[in-house]
C-alpha positions as CSV (number, residue, x, y, z in Angstrom):
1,X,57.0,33.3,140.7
2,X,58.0,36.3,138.5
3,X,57.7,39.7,139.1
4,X,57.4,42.8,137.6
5,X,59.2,46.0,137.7
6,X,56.0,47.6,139.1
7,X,55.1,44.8,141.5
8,X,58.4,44.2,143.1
9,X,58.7,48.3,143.4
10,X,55.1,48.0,145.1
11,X,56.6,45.3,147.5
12,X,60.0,46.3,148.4
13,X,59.0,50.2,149.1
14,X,61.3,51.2,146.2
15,X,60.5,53.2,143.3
16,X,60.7,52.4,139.6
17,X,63.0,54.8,138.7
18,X,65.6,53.1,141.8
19,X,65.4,49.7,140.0
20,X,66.0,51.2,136.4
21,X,68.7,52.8,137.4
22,X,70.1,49.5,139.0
23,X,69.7,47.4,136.1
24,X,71.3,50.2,134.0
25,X,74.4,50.2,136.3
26,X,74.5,46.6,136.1
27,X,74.1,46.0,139.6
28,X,70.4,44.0,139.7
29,X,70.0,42.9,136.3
30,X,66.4,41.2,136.2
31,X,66.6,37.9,134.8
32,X,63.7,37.4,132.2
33,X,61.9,39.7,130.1
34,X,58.7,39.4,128.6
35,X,57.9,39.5,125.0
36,X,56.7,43.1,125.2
37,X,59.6,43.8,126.9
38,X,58.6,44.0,130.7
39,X,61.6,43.6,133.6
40,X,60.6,40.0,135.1
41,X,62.2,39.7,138.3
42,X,62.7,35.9,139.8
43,X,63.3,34.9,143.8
44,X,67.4,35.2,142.7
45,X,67.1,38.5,141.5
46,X,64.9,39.5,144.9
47,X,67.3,37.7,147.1
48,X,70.3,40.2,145.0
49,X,68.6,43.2,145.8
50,X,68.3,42.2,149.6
51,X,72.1,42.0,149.4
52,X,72.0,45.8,147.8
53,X,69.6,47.3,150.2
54,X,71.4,45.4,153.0
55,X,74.9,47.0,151.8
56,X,73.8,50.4,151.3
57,X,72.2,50.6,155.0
58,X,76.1,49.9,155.9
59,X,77.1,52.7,154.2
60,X,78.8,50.8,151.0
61,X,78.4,53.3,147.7
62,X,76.8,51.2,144.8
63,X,80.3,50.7,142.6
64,X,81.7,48.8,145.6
65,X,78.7,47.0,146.3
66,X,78.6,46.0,142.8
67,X,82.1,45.2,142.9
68,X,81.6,42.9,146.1
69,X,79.1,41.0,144.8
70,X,80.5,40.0,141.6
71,X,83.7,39.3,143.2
72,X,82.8,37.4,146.5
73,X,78.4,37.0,146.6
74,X,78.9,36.9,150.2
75,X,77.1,35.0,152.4
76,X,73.4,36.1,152.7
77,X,73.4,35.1,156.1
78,X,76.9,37.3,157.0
79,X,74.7,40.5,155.5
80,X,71.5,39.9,157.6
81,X,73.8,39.2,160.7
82,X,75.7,43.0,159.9
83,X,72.1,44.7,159.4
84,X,71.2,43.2,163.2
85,X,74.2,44.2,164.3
86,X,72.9,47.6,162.5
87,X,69.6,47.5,164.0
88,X,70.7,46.4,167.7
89,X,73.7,49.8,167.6
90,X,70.1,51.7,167.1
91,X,68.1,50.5,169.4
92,X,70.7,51.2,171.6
93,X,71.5,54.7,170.9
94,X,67.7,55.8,171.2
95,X,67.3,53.6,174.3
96,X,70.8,55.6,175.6
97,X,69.1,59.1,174.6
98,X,66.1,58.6,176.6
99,X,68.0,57.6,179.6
100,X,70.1,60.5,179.1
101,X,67.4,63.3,179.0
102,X,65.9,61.5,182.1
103,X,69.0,61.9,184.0
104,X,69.4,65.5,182.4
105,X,65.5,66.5,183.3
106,X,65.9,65.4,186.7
107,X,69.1,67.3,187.4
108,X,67.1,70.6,185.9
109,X,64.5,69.4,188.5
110,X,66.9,69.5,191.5
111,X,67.9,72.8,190.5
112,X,71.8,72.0,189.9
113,X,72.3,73.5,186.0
114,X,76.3,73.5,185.0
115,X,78.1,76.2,183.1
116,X,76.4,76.4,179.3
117,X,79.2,76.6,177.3
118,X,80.6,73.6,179.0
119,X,77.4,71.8,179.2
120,X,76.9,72.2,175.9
121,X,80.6,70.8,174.3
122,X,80.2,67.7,176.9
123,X,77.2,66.4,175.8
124,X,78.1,67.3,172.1
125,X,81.2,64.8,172.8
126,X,79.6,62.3,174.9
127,X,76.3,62.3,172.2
128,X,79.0,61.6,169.5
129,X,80.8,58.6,171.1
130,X,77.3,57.4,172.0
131,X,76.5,57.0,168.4
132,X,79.1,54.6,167.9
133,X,79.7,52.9,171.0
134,X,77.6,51.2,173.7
135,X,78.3,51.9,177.5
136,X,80.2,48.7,177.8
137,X,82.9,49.5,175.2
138,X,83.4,53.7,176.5
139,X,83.9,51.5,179.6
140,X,87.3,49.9,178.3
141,X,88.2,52.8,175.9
142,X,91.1,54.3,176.7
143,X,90.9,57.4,174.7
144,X,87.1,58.3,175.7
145,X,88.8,58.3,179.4
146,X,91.9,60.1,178.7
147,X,93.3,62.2,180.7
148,X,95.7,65.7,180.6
149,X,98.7,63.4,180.0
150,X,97.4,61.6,177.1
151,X,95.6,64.4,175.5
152,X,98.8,66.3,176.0
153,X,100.7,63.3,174.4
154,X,97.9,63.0,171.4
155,X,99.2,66.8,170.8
156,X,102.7,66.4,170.7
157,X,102.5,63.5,168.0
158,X,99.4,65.9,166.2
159,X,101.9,68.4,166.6
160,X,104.6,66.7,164.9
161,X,102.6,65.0,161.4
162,X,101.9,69.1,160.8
163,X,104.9,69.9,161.3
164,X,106.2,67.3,159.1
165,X,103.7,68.3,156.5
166,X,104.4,71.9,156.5
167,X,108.4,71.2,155.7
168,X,107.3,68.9,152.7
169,X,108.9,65.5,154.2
170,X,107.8,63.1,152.0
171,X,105.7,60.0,153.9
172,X,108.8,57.8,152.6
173,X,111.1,59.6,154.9
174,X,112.5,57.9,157.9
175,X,111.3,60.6,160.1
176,X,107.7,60.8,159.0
177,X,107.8,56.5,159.6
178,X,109.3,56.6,163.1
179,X,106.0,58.8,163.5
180,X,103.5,56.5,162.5
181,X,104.8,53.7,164.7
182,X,104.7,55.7,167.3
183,X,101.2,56.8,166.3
184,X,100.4,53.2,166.1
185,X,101.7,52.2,169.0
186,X,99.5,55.0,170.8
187,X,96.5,54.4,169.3
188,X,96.9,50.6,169.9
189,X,96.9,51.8,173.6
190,X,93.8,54.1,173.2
191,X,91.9,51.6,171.5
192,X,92.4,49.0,174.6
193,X,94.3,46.5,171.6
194,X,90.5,45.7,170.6
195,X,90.3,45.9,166.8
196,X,86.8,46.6,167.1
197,X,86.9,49.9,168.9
198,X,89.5,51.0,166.5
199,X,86.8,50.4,163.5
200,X,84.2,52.0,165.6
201,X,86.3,55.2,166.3
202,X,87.4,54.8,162.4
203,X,83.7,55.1,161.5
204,X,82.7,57.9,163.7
205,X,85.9,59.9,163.0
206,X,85.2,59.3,158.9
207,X,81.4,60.1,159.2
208,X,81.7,63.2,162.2
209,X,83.4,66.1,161.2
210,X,83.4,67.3,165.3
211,X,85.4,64.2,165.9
212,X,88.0,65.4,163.6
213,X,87.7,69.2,165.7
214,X,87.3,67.5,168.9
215,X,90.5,64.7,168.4
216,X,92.6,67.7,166.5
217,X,93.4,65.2,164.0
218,X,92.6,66.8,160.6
219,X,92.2,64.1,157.2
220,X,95.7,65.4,156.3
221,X,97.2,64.4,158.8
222,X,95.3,61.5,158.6
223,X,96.1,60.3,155.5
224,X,99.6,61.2,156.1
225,X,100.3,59.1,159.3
226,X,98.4,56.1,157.2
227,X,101.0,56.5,154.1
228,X,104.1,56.9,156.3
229,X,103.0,53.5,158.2
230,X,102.6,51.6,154.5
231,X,106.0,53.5,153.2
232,X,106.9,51.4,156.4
233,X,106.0,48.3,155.9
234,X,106.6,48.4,152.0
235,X,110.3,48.6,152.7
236,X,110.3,45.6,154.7
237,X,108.4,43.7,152.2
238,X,110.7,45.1,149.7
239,X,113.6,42.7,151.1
240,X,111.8,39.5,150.4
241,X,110.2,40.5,147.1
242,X,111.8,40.5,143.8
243,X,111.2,44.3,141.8
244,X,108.4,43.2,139.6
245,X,106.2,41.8,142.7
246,X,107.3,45.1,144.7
247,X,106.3,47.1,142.1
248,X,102.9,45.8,141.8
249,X,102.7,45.4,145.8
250,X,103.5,49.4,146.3
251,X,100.8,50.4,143.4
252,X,98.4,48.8,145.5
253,X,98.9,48.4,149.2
254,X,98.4,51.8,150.5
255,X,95.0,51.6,149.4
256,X,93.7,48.8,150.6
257,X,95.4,48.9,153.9
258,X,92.5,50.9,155.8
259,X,90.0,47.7,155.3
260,X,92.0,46.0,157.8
261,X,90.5,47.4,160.7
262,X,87.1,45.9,160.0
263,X,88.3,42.5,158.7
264,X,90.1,42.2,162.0
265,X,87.4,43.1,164.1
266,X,84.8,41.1,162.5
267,X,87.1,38.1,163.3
268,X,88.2,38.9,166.5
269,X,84.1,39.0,166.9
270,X,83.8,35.5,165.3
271,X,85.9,34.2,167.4
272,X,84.7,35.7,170.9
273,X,81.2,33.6,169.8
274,X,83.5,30.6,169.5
275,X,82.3,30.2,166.4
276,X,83.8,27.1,164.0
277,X,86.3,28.0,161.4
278,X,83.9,26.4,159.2
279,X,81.4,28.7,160.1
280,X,79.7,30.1,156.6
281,X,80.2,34.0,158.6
282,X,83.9,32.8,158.9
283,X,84.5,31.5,156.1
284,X,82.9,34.5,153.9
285,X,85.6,36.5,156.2
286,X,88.5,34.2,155.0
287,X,87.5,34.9,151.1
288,X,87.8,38.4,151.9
289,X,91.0,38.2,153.6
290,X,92.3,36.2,150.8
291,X,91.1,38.7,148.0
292,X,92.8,41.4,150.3
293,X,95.5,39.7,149.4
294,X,95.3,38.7,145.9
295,X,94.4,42.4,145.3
296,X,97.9,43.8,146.2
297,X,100.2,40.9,146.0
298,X,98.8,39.2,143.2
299,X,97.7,35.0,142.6
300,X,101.1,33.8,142.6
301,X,101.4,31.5,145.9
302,X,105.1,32.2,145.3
303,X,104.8,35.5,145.9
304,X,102.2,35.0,148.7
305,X,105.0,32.4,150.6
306,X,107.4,35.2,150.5
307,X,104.7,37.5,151.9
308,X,104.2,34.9,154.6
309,X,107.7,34.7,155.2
310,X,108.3,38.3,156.1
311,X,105.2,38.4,158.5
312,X,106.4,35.3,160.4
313,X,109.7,36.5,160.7
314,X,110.2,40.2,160.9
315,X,109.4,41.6,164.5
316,X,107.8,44.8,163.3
317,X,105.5,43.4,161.4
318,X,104.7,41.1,164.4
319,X,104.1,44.5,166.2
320,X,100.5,44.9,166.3
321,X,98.5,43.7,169.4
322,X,95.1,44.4,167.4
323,X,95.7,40.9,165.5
324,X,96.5,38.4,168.1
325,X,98.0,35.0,168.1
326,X,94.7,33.4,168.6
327,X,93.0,35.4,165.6
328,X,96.1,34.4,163.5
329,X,95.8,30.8,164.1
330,X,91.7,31.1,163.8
331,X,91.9,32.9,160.4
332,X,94.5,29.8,159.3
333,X,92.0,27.4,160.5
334,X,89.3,29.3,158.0
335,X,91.2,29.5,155.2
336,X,92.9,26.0,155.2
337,X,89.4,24.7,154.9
338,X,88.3,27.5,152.3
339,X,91.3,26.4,149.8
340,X,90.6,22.3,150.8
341,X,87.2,22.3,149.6
């Protein structure tokens, strides 16, 4: 069955113009034409623009979802199972709402009305976490509970990235590193060791500019924490590499390190569903770990053993509670059968 341009526009609730502009860009090429011209679009070509639509409702801009799918064409089934996940977050949050302005209709009703101001920021605060979190996980997140000592420590470290910032220290500096594991360290804490709340909090903190206000932690800071943590671990990795693979390991590292948090939730999620390492989902998450890789270490296995090497036997790089022993040995598991087959 072929369709055209106008049909599949009808069907899909897009408009002309949309796919134009997608086959202009490359990204869903149709894959006939008639002889006068017209876009024929077969079931491949709808099944493509499922993984588009499917990307862009997870907030992916079109270059990178271009750029995943000509690299990887993940799994259909890994995309449908993220738009769920998508779906169910929603479903949640409005069913969370209405509870909420229950609870907040019957307090009016009783007569017991709290300060405005203070009314006002809670809910703000609460409303925002709400977006990104179920009840469950605020239950065992550290940093929605904190308390004056924490904040007060949170402070202290914001305090000393701006400080660091305003005197010029480069990221490279020992100073501005000792920060960032400390920062690590701390945020591992707030985040319960659960990879997933730390790519939740990620998300809201990159898509809410009140979390940014609320937290105190401005993108500057940010950005500068993240740097001084890869200036860290780049000069580790510097000891096993030789200058050429360094070289091409510090243009690109920094960069991709902020993926991490998802990856690692993702499989920590796989694995809490005792799913096989076999597992299609899995396996589409060991490709992407493995291009991770390829993208800032390169395609020699050489180069990837000496990478190896350093993780297995340098302590700081062992640090990080977010990717446990378990995870490591399931991601192994997944790619062992990836590269067998």
């Amino acid at each position: 069955m072929l369709l055209r341009v106008g049909e599949l526009a009808k069907r899909t609730g897009l408009t002309v113009r949309t796919l134009h502009h997608y086959d202009e860009i490359g990204l869903l090429v149709p894959s006939m034409r008639s002889d006068a011209g017209y876009r024929l679009y077969r079931c491949q070509d709808v099944a493509r623009l499922h993984h588009i639509q499917a990307l862009r409702s997870l907030g992916m801009s079109l270059a990178d979802i271009g750029t995943l799918l000509d690299r990887s064409s993940p799994s259909l089934a890994v995309v449908i199972e993220r738009q769920i996940q998508l779906l169910e977050r929603k479903i949640a949050d409005q069913t969370q709402l209405r509870d909420r302005l229950v609870a907040l209709h019957r307090q009016f009703e009783n007569g017991d009305e709290p300060e405005m101001d203070d009314w006002l920021k809670t809910l703000e605060m609460m409303t925002m976490y709400d977006r990104y979190f179920t009840p469950q996980e605020l239950d065992r997140l550290p940093l929605y509970q904190a308390d004056d000592a924490r904040q007060a420590e949170w402070r202290a470290l914001i305090g000393e990235a701006e400080e660091l910032i305003r005197r010029d220290v480069p990221a490279a500096d020992t100073a501005a590193q000792e920060l960032a594991q400390r920062w690590m360290a701390t945020l591992e804490r707030d985040t319960a060791g659960d990879p997933t709340l730390l790519d939740k909090l990620n998300a809201m903190y990159a898509n809410e500019p009140e979390a940014q206000a609320q937290l105190g932690i401005s993108k500057r800071v940010s950005e500068y924490v993240i740097q001084a943590l890869a200036e860290h671990k780049l000069a580790i990795y510097r000891r096993y590499l030789s200058p050429d693979e360094f070289a091409h390991m510090r243009r690109h590292y920094p960069q991709r390190m902020q993926e991490w948090p998802s990856l690692m939730a993702r499989l920590r999620q796989q694995l809490e569903r005792n799913a096989s390492p076999e597992d299609p989902a899995v396996q589409a998450l060991a490709q992407q770990w493995l291009d991770m890789l390829h993208s800032f270490a390169g395609n020699d296995p050489a180069t990837h053993g000496k990478i190896q090497q350093a993780n297995e036997q340098e302590p700081e790089l062992q640090a990080s509670v977010w990717m446990t022993e378990p995870m490591k040995e399931f991601l192994g598991k997944a790619i062992a059968h990836l590269t067998e087959r």
